[in-house]
C-alpha positions in Angstrom: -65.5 4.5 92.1 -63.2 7.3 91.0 -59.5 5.7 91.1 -56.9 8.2 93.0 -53.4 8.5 91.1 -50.7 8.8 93.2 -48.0 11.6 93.2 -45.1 8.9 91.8 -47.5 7.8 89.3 -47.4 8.6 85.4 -50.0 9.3 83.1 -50.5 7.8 79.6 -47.2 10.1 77.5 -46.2 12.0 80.6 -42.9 11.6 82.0 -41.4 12.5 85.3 -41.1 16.0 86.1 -36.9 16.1 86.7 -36.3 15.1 83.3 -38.4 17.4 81.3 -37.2 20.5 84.2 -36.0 23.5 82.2 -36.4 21.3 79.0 -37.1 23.2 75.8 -38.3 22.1 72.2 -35.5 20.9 70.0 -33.3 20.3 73.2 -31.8 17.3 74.0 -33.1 14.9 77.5 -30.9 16.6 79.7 -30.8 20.0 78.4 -28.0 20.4 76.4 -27.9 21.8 72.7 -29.3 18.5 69.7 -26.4 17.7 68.2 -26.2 18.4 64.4 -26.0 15.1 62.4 -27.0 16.8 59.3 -23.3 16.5 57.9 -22.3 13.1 59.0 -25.9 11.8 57.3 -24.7 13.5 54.1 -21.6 12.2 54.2 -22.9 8.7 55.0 -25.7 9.4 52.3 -22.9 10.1 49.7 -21.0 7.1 50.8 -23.8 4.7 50.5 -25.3 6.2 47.0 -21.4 5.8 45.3 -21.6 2.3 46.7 -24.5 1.8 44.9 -23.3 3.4 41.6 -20.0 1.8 42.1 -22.1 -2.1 42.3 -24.5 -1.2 39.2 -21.2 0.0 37.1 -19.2 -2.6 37.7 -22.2 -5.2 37.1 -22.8 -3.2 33.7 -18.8 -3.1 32.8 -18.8 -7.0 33.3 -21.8 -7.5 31.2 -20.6 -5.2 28.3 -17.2 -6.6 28.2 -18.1 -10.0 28.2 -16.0 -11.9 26.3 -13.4 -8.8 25.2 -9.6 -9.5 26.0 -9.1 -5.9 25.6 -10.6 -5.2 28.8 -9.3 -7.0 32.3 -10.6 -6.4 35.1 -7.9 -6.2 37.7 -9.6 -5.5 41.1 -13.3 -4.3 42.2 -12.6 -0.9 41.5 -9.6 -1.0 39.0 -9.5 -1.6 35.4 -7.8 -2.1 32.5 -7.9 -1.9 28.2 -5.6 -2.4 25.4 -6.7 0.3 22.7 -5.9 -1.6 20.0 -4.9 -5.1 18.5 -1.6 -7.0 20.2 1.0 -6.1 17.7 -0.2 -3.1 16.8 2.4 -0.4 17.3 0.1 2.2 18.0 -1.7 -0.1 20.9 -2.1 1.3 23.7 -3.3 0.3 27.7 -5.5 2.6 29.9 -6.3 2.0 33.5 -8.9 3.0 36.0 -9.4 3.0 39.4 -12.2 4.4 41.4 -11.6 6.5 44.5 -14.8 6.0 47.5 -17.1 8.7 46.4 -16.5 8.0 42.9 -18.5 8.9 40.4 -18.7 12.4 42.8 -15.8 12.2 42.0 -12.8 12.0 39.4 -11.4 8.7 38.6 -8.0 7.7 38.7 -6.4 7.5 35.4 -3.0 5.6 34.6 -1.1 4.7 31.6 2.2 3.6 33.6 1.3 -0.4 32.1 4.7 -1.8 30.8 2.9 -2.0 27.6 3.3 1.4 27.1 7.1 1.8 27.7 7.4 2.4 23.6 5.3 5.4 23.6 7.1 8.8 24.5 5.5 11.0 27.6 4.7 13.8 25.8 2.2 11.2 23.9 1.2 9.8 27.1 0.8 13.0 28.7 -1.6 13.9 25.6 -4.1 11.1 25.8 -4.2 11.7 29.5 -5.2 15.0 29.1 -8.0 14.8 26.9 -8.9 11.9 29.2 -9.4 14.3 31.7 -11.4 16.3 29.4 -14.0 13.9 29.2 -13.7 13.3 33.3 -14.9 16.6 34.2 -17.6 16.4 31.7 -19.1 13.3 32.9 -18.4 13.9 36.2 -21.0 12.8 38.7 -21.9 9.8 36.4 -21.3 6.4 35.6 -17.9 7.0 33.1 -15.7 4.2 32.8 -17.1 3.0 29.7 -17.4 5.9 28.4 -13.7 6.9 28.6 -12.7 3.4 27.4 -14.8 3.8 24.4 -13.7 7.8 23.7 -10.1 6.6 23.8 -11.2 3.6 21.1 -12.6 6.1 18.7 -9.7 8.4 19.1 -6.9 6.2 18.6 -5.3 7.4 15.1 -5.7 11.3 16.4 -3.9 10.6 19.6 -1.2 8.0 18.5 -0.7 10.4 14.8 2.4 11.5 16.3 3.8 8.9 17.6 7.1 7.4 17.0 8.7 4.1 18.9 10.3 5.2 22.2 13.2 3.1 23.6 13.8 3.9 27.2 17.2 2.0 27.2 18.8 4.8 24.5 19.5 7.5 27.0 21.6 5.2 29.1 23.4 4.1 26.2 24.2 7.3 24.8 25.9 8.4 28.5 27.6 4.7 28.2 28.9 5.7 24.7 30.0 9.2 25.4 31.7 8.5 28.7 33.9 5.9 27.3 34.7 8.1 24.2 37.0 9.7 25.8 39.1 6.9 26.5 39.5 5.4 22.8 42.8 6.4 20.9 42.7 7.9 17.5 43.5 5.2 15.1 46.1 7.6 13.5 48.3 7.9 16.5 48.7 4.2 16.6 49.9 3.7 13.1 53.7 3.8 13.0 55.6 6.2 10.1 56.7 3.8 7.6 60.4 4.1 6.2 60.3 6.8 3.9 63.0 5.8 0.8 64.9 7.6 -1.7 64.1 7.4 -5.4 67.4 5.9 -5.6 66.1 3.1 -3.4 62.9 3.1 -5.0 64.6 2.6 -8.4 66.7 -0.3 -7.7 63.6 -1.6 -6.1 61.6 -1.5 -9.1 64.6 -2.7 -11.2 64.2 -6.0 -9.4 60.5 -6.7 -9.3 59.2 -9.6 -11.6 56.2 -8.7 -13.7 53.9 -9.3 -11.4 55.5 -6.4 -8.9 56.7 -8.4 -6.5 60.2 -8.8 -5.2 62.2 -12.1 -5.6 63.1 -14.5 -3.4 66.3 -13.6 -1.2 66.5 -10.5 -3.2 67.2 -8.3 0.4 70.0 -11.4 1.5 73.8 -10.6 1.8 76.4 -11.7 -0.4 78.6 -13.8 2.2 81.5 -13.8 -0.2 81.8 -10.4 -0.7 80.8 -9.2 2.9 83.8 -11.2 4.1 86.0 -9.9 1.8 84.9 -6.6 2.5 85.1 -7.5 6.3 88.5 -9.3 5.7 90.7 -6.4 3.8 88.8 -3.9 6.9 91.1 -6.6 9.1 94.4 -6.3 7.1 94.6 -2.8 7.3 
């Protein structure tokens, strides 16, 4: 017996008439325009895949540096190495952080460490730049290693130049040259001595022992004869 479908009733992959009414292909249900996730997948595509790279560098980073106290690693996406032995005076620190979509893209290089307050900016500013060399050239790639190990091998070309910094020597100098102005000339504060005839000096000789030096009492006054003096003054 031949079963009747009714008119509310749906068929196997039908569906009901006022949903699919004025429905076209690539719509959405209700008839409005799909909406276009093609740039949020890519961006969420991006995100994931530097995830990804992010977890397999840092896994590799730990592996290789195993056991260096060159290299410290000072968060999940920042690190650090000394180039070069403690002591050394041409040692240097380097540190790199990784921004989301890194390796797409550049890392963030640093050499602001306090270890580095001996070495001038100019310096600094050097090794950063051929750091940055080496960034766009391995850009898209796993590169923390290899910047760590370019700045190893280069070490005598970029530090060939370099001569201890002391940032404390500008503020002295300012220190020195503003209270300059207040010091007095030694000469102004030496008193004229008492210039003397060559009578004076003659008499002075005349009564110098052979060493060159005067007498005792040789400068004292003859009471007797400064009261006379004083006494016949009185008379008159």
């Amino acid at each position: 017996m031949r079963r009747v479908r009714g008119k509310g009733a749906l068929g196997c992959g039908e569906r009901r008439g006022p949903l699919l009414a004025g429905r076209k292909e690539g719509s959405s249900l209700w008839g409005a325009p799909p909406v276009n996730n093609t740039g949020i997948a890519q961006v969420l595509s991006i995100a994931m895949s530097a995830n990804e790279d992010q977890e397999m560098e840092l896994e590799a980073l730990r592996s290789i540096y195993e056991g260096d106290e060159c290299f410290k690693e000072l968060g999940p996406v920042e690190f650090q190495y000394r180039v070069g032995n403690n002591g050394d005076p041409k040692a240097f620190l380097i540190e790199i952080s990784w921004p989301k979509s890194y390796p797409e893209t550049a890392p963030t290089i640093s050499m602001n460490a306090f270890f580095n307050n001996s070495i001038s900016p100019a310096i600094k500013q050097s090794i950063l730049v051929k750091l940055l060399e080496q960034v766009e050239a391995n850009l898209g790639t796993a590169m923390t290693y290899t910047l760590f190990e370019y700045a190893k091998d280069n070490k005598e070309q970029f530090m060939q130049n370099h001569q201890p910094f002391n940032n404390t020597l500008g503020s002295l100098g300012n220190e020195s040259s503003a209270e300059a102005p207040n010091a007095v000339p030694s000469s102004k504060k030496k008193e004229k001595k008492e210039q003397l005839s060559k009578a004076q000096k003659r008499k002075l000789a005349e009564k110098t022992d052979n060493k060159g030096e005067l007498p005792r009492g040789w400068n004292w006054v003859d009471v007797i004869k400064h009261l006379a003096k004083t006494g016949s003054k009185d008379d008159e």
